[in-house]
C-alpha positions as CSV (number, residue, x, y, z in Angstrom):
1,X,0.0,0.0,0.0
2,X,3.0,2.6,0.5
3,X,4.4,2.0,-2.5
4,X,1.1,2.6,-4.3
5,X,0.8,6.1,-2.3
6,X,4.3,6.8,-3.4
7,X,3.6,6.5,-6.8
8,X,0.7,8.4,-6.9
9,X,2.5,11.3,-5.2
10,X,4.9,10.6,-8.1
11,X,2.7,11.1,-10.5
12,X,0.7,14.2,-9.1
13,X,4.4,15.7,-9.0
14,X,5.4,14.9,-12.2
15,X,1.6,16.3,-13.1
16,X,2.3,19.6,-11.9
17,X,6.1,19.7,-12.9
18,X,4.8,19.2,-16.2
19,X,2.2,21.7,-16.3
20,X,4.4,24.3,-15.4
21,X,7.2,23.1,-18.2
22,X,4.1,23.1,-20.7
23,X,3.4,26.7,-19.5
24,X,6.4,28.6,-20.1
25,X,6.8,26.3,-23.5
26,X,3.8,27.6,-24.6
27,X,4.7,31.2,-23.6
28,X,8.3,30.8,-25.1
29,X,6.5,29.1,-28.4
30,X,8.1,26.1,-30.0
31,X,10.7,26.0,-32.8
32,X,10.4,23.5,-35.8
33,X,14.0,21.4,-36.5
34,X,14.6,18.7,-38.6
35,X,15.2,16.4,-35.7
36,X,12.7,15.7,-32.9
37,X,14.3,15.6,-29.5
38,X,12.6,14.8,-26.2
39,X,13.0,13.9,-22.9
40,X,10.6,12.3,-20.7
41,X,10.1,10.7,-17.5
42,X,10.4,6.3,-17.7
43,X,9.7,3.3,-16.2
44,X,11.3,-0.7,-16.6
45,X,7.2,-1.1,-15.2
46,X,4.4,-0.5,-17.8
47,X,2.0,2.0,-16.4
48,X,-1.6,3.2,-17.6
49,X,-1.2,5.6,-20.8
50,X,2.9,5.2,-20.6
51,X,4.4,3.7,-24.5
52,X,6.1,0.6,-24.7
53,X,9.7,1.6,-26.4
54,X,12.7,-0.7,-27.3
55,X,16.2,0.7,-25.9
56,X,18.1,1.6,-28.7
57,X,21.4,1.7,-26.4
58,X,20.3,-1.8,-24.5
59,X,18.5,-3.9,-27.5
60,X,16.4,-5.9,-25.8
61,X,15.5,-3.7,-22.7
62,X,11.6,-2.5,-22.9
63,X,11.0,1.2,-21.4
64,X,7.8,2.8,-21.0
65,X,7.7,6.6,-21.6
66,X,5.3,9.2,-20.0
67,X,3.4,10.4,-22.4
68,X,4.4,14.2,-21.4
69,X,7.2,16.1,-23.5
70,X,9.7,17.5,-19.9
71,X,11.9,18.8,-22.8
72,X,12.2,19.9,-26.4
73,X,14.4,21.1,-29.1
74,X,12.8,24.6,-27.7
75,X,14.8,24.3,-24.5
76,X,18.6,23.8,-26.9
77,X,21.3,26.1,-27.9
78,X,23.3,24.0,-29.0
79,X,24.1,20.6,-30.5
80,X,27.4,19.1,-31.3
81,X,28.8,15.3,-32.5
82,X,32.0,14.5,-31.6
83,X,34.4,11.7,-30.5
84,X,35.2,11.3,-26.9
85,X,39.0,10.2,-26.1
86,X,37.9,6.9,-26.3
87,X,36.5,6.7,-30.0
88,X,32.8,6.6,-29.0
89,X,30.7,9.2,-30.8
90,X,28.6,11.5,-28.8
91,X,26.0,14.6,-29.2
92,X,26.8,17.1,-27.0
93,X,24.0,19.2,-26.3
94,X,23.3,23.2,-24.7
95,X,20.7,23.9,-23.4
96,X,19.0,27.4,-23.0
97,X,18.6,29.0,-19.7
98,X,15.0,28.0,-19.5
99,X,16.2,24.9,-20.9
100,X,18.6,24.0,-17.9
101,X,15.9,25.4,-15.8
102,X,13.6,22.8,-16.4
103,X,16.4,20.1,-16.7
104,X,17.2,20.5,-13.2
105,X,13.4,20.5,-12.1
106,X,12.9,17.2,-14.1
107,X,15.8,15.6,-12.4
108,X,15.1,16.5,-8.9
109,X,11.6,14.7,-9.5
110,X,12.9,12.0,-11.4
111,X,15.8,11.4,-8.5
112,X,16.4,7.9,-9.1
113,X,13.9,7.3,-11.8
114,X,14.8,6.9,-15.3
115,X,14.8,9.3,-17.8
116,X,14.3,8.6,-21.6
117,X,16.2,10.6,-24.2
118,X,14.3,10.5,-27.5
119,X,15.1,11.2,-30.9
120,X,12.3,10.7,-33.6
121,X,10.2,8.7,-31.1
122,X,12.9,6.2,-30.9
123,X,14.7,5.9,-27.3
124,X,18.0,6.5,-27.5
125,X,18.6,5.9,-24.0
126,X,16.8,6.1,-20.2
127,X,19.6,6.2,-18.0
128,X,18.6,6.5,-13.7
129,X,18.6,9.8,-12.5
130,X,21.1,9.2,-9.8
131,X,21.7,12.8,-8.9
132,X,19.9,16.5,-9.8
133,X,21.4,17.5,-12.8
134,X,23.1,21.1,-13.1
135,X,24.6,23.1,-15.7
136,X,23.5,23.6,-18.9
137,X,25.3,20.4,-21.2
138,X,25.0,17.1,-21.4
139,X,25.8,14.3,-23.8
140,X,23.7,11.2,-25.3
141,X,25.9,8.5,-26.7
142,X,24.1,5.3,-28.8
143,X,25.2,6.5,-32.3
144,X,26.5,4.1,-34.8
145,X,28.8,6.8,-36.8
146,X,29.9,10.5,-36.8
147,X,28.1,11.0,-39.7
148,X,24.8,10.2,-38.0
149,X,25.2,11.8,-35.2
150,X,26.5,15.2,-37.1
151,X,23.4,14.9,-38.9
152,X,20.9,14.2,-36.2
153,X,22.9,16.8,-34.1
154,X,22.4,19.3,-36.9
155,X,18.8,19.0,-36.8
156,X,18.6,19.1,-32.9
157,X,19.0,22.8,-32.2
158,X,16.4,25.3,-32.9
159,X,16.8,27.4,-36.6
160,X,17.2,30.8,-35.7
């Protein structure tokens, strides 16, 4: 019975968290790209209205996504592929200052919860938050060349 009242006072968190990103993205408007980019809460446990997804970084791991959008290519500056010293390729991406705003309120509610990165509709990867997230960069790694990820980087960031 706890664990069922502690997931619904998940939920009616994540509810109003939500409403108040969808708020100031609606005031802030949202930018077309060529690449859709999203971030939303997840769960290794199905829940009502969540979508079933494949891992693209785990084949053979099943996610389900919250259906609400925490972020969008609205809340990047910039996007970036690049090699790390170690030869894998990874997007490096900005975020606005609304954008690391609202990256820092979705990871204090998703504190030790997972988080899906998705490109397209396709999940690129739901790591566990295991700590708020500050600053304004992060990176997603999954890509099978540069030259995908310079091209889905490209289309990441807002045209201006």
């Amino acid at each position: 019975m706890r664990a069922t009242a502690s997931f619904t006072s998940f939920k009616r968190t994540l509810s109003l968290l939500i409403l108040s990103i969808g708020l100031v993205a609606c005031a802030a408007g949202h930018s077309q790209s060529g690449t859709r980019f999203e971030i939303h809460a997840a769960s290794l446990v199905a829940s009502p209205d969540w979508q079933k997804a494949n891992l693209l970084d785990d084949p053979g791991t099943t996610v389900y996504v919250a259906p609400d959008v925490l972020l969008d290519n609205s809340d990047v500056e910039l996007a970036n592929a690049k090699k790390d010293l170690g030869g894998q390729v990874l997007i490096v991406i900005q975020m606005t200052p609304a954008g690391a705003i609202r990256m820092g309120m979705a990871s204090r509610v998703l504190l030790r919860q997972r988080m899906a990165v998705m490109i397209n509709g396709e999940v690129m990867t739901a790591p566990v938050v295991s700590a708020p997230l500050s600053g304004n960069r992060f990176a997603i790694t999954g890509f099978r060349s540069l030259e995908e990820a310079q091209e889905i980087a490209q289309g990441i960031a807002p045209k201006k």
